[in-house]
C-alpha angles and dihedrals in degrees: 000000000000130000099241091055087057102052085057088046081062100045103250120166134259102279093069079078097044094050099021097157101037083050101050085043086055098042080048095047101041090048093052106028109097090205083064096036095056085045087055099022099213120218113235120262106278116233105228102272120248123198086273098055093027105127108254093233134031091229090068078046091057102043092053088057094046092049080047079061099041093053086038088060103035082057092048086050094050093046088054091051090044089050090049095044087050093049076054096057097036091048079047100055083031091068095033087053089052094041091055086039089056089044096046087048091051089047092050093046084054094044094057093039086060090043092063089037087054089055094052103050088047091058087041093059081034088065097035082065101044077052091049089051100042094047086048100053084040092058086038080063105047088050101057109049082041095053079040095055100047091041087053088050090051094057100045091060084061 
């Protein structure tokens, strides 16, 4: 039998389905955890009573079963305050999850927006140097017919 049948076996509300799992992880950790059971200090399991161990008056009877409630009802309590403290923490992780989400978003954006910029500035200094080049073997070109004129004109004076 599951846990979770036998939270409903014991009456337990709604929110044992809803959080089956966190719930059955409370019940079990407040039954076995000694910080919780000093807190509720639990009576230990009764033998079924025979006529020598039977109570000697239905009043002592009747207050077992009502401190059985009233721990009954303190660790329902408990397990309440621990469920809300948990939807804390998971609306909690929950926000900070969407706030990263929303940062990792805004640096990836960035980091593609200095990718392309890298490649442009890496054709830009790409055609500065097609331009170098092209200037240098311009002026490579002027010099020379003009050194070869004035040479040929040189010669031609011997």
């Amino acid at each position: 039998m599951s846990m979770l049948h036998r939270a409903a076996q014991m009456g337990l509300p709604r929110y044992v389905a809803k959080y089956g799992a966190a719930a059955t992880l409370l019940v079990s950790m407040t039954t076995l955890d000694p910080a919780h059971a000093s807190a509720a200090p639990q009576q230990p399991a009764t033998r079924p009573q025979t006529a020598a161990t039977a109570p000697t008056s239905p009043a002592s009877a009747n207050s077992n079963r009502t401190m059985t409630a009233q721990q009954y009802i303190q660790q329902q309590h408990e397990l309440r305050q621990e469920i809300k403290k948990m939807q804390l923490q998971v609306d909690q992780i929950t926000a900070t999850h969407q706030e990263t989400m929303a940062q990792n978003q805004a640096l990836q954006l960035a980091n593609d927006n200095l990718s392309v910029q890298v490649k442009v500035l890496q054709s830009e200094q790409s055609a500065q140097m097609f331009l170098y080049g092209a200037a240098t073997i311009g002026i490579g070109g002027v010099l020379g017919f003009v050194l070869g004129s004035v040479m040929a004109r040189r010669q031609r004076r011997w």
